[in-house]
matplotlib code that plots the C-alpha trace (Angstrom):
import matplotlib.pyplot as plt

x = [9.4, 7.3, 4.5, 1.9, 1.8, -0.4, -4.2, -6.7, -8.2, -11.8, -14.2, -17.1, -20.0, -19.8, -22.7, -23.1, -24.4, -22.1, -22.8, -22.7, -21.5, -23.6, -27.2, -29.1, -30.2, -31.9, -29.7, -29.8, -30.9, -28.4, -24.8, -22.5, -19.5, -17.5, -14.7, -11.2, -9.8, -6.3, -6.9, -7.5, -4.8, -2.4, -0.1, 2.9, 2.4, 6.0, 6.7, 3.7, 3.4, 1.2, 2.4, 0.8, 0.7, 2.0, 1.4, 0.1, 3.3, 0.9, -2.7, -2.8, -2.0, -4.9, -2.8, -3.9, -2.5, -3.0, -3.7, -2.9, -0.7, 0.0, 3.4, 5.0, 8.8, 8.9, 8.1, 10.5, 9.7, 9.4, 9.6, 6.0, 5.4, 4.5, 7.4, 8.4, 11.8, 14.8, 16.9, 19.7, 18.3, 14.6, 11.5, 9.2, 6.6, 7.0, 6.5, 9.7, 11.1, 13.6, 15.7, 18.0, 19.4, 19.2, 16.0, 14.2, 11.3, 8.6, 5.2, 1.6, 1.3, 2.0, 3.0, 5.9, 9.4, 11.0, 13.5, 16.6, 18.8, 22.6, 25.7, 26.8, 23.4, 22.4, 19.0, 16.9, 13.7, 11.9, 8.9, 6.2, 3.2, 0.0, -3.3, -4.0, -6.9, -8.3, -11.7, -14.3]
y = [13.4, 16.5, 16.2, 18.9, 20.4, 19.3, 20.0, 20.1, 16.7, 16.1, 13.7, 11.9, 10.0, 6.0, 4.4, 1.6, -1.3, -3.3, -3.9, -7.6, -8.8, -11.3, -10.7, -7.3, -6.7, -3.9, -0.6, 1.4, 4.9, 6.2, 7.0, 5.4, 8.7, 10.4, 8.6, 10.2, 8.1, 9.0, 7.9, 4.5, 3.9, 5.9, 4.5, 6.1, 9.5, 10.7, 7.3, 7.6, 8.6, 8.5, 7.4, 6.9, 3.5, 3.2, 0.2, -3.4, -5.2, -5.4, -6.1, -9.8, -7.8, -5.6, -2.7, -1.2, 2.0, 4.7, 3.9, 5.2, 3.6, 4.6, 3.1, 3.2, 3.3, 2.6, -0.9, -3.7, -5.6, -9.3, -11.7, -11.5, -7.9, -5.5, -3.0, 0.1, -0.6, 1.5, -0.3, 1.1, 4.0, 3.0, 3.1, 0.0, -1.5, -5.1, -8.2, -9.2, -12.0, -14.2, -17.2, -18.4, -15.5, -13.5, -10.7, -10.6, -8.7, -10.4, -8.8, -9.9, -10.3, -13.3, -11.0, -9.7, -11.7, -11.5, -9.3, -10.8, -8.8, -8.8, -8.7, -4.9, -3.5, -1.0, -1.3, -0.3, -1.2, 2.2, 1.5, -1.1, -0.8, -1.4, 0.4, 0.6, 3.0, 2.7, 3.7, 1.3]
z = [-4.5, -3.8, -0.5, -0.2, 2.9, 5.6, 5.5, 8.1, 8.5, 7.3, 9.2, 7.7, 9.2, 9.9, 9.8, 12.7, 10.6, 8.5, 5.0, 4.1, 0.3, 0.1, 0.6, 1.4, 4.9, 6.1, 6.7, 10.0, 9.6, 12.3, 12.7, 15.0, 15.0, 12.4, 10.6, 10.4, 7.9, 8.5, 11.9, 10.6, 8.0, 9.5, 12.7, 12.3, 11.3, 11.0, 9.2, 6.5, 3.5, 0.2, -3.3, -6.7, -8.1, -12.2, -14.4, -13.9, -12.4, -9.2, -10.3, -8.3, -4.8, -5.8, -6.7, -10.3, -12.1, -10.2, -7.0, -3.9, -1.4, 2.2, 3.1, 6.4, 6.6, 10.0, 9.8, 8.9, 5.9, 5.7, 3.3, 1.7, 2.5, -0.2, -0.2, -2.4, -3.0, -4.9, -7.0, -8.9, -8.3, -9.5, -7.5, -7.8, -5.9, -5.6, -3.3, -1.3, -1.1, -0.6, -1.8, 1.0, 2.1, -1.6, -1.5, -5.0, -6.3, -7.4, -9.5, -8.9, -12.4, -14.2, -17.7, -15.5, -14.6, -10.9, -10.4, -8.7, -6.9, -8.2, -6.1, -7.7, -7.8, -5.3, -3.5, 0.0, 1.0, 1.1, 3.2, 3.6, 1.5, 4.6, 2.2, -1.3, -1.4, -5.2, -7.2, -8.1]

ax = plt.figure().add_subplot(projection="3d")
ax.plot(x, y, z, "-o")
ax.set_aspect("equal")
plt.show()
């Protein structure tokens, strides 16, 4: 894994008004404050970091190809919790699980099997996916 050094953080403006999904309202014409992102996705600093999404194992949890996750290894995952996980060596990103007291991996895609974890293999919970940050 390679991280790119830290850069100077970037602000932009929030607007105050909330955009509904539904039906149009009228917009403010006024900002409430600037917007550090990283301020918002980011809890554990030390504990965070950003990885690149590949394929479509995920697309039901709303992560697509490419995409960018923000993970946080300092939090414990649960059952339910979308982790990135090594197994046998392998990073994937994956749902955890669990059957009794046996973890599994399980896609958001129905094209994709569970992935049971065997007695012999080796495996970690890397982190705990908490953002997916994708284009429209």
């Amino acid at each position: 894994m390679v991280f790119a050094a830290k850069s100077q953080r970037r602000t932009c403006p929030l607007a105050l008004s909330r955009v509904p999904a539904g039906f149009p309202s009228p917009a403010d014409d006024y900002k409430d404050r600037d917007l550090d992102l990283h301020e918002h996705l980011v809890q554990h600093p030390a504990a965070t970091f950003f990885m690149r999404a590949s394929g479509n194992s995920m697309t039901g949890a709303g992560i697509h190809d490419g995409d960018l996750l923000i993970v946080d290894r300092s939090i414990p995952p649960r059952s339910g919790s979308v982790v990135i996980a090594i197994l046998d060596g392998e990073l994937t990103v994956k749902r955890l699980k669990h059957c009794g007291d046996r973890p599994y991996l399980t896609p958001e895609n129905p094209e994709h099997a569970p992935i049971w974890i065997d007695e012999g293999s080796t495996f970690e919970v890397w982190g705990v996916v908490v953002y997916v940050v994708h284009k429209v």
